[in-house]
Backbone as ProteinMPNN parsed JSONL, in Angstrom:
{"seq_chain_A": "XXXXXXXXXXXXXXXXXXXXXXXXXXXXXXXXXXXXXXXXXXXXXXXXXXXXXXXXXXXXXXXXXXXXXX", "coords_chain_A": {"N_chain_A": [[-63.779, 203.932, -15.294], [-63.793, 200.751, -13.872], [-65.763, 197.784, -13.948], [-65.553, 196.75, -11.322], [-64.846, 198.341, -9.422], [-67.106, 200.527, -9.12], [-68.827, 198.909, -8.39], [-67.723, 198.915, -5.924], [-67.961, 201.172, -4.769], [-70.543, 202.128, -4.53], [-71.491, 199.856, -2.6], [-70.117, 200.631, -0.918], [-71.114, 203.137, -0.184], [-73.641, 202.553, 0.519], [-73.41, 200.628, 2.986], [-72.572, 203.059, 4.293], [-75.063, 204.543, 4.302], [-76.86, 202.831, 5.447], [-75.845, 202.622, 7.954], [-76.215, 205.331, 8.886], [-79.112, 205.409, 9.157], [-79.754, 203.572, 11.122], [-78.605, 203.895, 13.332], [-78.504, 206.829, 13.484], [-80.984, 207.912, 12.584], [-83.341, 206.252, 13.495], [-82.202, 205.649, 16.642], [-81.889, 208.213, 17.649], [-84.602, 209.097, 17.075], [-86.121, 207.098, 18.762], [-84.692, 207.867, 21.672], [-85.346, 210.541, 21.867], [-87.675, 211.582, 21.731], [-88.775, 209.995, 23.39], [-87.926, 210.386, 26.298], [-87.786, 212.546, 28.669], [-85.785, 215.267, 29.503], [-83.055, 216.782, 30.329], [-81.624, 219.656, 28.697], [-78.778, 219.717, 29.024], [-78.326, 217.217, 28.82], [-79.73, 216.249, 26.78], [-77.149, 216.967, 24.713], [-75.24, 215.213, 25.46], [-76.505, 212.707, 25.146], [-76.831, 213.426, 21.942], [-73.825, 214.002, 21.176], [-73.312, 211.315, 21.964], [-74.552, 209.253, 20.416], [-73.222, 210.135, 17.672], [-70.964, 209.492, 18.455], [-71.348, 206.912, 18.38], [-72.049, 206.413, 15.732], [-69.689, 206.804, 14.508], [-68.084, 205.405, 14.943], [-69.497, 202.839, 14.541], [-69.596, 202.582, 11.096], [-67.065, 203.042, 10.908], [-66.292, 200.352, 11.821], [-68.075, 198.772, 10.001], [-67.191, 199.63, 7.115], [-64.549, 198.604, 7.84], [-64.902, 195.81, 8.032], [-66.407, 194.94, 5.755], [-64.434, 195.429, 3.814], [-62.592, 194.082, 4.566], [-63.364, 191.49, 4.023], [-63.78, 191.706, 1.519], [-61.512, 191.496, 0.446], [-60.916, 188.753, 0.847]], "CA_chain_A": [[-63.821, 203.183, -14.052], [-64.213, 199.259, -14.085], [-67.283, 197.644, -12.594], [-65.815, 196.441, -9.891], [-64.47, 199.517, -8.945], [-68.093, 200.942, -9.193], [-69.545, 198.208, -7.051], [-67.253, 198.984, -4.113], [-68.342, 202.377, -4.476], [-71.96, 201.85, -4.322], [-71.543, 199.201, -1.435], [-69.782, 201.451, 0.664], [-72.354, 203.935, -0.035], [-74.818, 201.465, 1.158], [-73.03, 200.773, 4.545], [-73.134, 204.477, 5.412], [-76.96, 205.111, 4.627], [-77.639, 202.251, 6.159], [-75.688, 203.011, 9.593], [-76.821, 206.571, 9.374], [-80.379, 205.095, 9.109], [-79.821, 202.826, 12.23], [-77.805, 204.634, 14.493], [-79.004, 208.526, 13.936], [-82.717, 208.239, 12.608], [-83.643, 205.086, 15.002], [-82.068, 205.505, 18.141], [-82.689, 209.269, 17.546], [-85.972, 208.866, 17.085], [-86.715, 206.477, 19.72], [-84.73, 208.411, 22.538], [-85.562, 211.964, 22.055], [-89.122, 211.161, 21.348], [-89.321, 208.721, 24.894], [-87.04, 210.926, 27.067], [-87.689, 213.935, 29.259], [-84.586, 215.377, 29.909], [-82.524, 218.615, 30.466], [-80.695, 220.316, 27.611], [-77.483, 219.302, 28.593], [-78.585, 215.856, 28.639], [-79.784, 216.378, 25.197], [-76.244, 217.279, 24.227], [-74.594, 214.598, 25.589], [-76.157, 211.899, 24.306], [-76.12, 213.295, 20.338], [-72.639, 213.457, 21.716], [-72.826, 209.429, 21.881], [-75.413, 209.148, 19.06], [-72.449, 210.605, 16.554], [-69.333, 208.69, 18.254], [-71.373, 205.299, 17.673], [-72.244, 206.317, 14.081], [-68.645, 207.035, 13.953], [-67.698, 203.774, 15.306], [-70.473, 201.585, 13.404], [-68.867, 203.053, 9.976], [-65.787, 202.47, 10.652], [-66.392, 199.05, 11.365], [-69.061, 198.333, 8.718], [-66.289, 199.93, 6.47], [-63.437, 197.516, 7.357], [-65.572, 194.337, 7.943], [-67.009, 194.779, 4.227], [-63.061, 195.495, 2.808], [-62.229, 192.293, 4.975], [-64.544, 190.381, 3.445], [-63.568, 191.782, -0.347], [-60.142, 191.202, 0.111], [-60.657, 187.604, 0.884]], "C_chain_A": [[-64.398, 201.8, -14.355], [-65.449, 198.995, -13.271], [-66.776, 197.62, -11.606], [-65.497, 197.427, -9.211], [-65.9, 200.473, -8.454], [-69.14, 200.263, -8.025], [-69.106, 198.432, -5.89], [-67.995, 200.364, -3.978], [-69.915, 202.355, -3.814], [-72.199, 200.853, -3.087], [-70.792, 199.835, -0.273], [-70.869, 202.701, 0.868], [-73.044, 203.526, 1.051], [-74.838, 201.087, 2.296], [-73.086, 201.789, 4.574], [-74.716, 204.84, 5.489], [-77.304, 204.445, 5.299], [-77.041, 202.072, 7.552], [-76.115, 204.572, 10.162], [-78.452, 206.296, 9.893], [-80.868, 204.881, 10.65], [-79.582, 203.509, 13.275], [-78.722, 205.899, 14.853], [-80.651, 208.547, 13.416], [-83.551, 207.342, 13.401], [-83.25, 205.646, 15.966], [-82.239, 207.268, 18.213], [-83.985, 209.49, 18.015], [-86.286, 208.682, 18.659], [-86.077, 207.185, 21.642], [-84.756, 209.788, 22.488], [-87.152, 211.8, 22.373], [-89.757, 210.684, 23.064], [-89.115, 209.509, 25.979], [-87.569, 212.028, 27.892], [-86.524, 214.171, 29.874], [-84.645, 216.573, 29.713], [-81.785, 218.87, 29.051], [-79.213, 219.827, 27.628], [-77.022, 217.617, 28.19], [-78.915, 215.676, 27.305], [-78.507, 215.917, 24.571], [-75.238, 215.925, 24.398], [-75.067, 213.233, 25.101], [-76.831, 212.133, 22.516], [-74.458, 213.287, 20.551], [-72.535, 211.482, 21.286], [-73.416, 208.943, 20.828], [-74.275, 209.091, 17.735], [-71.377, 210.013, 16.916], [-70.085, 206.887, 17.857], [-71.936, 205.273, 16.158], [-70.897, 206.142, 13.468], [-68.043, 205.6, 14.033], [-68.212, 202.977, 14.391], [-69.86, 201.786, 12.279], [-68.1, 202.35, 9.789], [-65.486, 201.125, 10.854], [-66.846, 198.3, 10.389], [-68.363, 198.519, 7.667], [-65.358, 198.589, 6.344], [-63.967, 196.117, 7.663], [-65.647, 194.301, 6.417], [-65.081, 194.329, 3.175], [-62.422, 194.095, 3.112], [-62.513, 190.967, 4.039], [-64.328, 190.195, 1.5], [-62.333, 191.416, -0.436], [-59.758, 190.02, 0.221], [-60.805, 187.018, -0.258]], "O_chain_A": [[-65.414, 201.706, -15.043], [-65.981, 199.619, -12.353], [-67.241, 198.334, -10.717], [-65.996, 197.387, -8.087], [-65.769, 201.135, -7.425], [-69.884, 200.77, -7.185], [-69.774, 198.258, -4.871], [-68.642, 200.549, -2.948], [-70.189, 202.589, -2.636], [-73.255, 201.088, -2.5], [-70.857, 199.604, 0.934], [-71.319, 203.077, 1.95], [-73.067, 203.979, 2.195], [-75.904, 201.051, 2.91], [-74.159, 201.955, 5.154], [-75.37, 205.277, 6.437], [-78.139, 204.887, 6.088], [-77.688, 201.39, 8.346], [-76.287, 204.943, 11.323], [-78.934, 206.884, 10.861], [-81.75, 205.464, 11.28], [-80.442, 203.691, 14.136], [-79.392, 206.105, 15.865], [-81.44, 209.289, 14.0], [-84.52, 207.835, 13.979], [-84.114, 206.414, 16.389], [-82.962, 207.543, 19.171], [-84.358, 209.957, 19.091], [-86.566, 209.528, 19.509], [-86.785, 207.045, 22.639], [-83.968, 210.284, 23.294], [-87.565, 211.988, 23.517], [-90.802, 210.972, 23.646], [-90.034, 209.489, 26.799], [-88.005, 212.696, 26.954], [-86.144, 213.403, 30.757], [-85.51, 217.32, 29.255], [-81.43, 217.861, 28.44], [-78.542, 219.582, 26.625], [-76.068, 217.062, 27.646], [-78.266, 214.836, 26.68], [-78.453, 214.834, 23.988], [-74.495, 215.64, 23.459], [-74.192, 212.505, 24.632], [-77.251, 211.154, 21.9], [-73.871, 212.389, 19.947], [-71.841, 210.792, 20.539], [-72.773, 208.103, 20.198], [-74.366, 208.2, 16.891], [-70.568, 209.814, 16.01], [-69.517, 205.967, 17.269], [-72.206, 204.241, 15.542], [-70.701, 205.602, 12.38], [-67.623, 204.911, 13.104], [-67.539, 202.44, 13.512], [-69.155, 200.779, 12.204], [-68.019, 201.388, 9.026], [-64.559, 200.613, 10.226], [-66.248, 197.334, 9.914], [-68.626, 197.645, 6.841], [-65.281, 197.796, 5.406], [-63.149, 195.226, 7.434], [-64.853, 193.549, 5.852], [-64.738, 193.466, 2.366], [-61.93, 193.27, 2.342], [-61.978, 189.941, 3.618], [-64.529, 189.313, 0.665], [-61.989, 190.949, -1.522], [-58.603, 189.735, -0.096], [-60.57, 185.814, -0.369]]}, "name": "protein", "num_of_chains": 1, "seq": "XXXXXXXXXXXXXXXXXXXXXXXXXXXXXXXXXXXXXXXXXXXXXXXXXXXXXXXXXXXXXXXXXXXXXX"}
C-alpha cells in the first residue's frame, strides 16, 4: 500500500473518532446527564443522537474526499 493510500486511511479514521467523540460522547453526555425524562423519551432522542452521527460522517466523509480530489 502507497503512503498516500495510508494517509486517506488514517484521515478518515480520524473523521469518524472525531464525530463519534462530538456527536455521541458530548451531546450524550450533556443531555442524558441534564434531562429528566421518560423512557420513551430516552429512546427517541438516541434515536436522533445516531441519525446525526450518521449524517455528520457522511458529510465529514465527502467534504474531506472533496477537498482531496481537488
Amino acid at each position: 500500500m502507497n503512503l498516500y493510500a495510508s494517509f486517506l486511511k488514517k484521515q478518515i479514521r480520524n473523521y469518524l473518532f472525531g464525530s463519534a467523540v462530538a456527536v455521541l460522547a458530548v451531546g450524550s453526555l450533556l443531555l442524558f446527564c441534564s434531562l429528566e425524562i421518560t423512557p420513551v423519551e430516552y429512546l427517541r432522542l438516541i434515536l436522533a443522537i445516531c441519525a446525526a452521527f450518521v449524517i455528520m460522517t457522511l458529510v465529514d466523509i465527502s467534504v474531506f474526499m472533496s477537498h482531496m480530489m481537488d
